[in-house]
N, C-alpha and C positions, 0 to 999 in steps of 0.2 A: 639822438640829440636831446638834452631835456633841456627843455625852454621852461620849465616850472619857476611859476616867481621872477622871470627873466625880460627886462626888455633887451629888445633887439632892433639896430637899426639896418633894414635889407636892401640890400639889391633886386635885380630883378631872378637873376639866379640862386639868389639865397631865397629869395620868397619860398620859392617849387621847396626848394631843403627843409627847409621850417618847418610849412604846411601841411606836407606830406604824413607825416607822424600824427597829425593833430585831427587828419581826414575822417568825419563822423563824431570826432569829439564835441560835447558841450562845453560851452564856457571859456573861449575863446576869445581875442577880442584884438580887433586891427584896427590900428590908428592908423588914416591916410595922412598924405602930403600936403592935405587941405585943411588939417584940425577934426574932421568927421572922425569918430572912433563906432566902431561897429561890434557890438559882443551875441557871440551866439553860437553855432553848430557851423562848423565847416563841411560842405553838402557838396560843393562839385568843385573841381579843378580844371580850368581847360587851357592847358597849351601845347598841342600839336594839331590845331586845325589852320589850314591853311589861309594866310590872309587876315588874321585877328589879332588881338592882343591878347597875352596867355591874359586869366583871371580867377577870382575863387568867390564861390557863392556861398556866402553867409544866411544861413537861418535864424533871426532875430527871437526874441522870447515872443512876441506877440504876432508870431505867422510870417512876416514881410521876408523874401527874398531880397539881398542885397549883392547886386555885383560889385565886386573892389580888381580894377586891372593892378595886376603885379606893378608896373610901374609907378603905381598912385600910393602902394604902401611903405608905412614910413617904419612902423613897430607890426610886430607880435608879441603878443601875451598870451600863455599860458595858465589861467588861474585857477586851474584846477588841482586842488590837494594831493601832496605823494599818491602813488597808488598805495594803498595798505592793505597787507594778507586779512584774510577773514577773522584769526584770531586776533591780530589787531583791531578790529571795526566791534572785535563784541566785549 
């Protein structure tokens, strides 16, 4: 799925779909259902523990972990440039 340049409005089953691709990427950035927008490195996924709400933990630029429950997300964005082969980048 490329979500580059793309917003997306998710469900809670589409969150997992999105995220999944983007897992360890920089530059990232989820807007919740509250107006909070959070950009940074997507570092964990959790939903198959029993009794939780799935979520994904964002790494901010300046250290701060942030948890965002699937349910509270409104967008994903992708901002991170095409991939480009080597001879393009020189």
């Amino acid at each position: 799925m490329n979500l580059e340049g793309r917003l997306i409005n998710v469900e809670v089953t589409k969150a997992l779909a999105a995220l999944r691709p983007l897992y360890g990427k920089g530059n990232v950035e989820v807007v919740t259902t509250n107006g909070q927008r959070v950009r940074g490195i997507v570092r964990s996924m959790k939903t198959t523990q029993a009794l939780t709400t799935p979520s994904v933990k964002m790494e901010c630029a300046n250290g701060e972990i942030v948890k965002i429950p699937f349910p509270m997300i409104a967008e994903i964005r992708d901002l991170n440039p095409a991939d480009r082969t080597m001879a393009e980048a020189q």
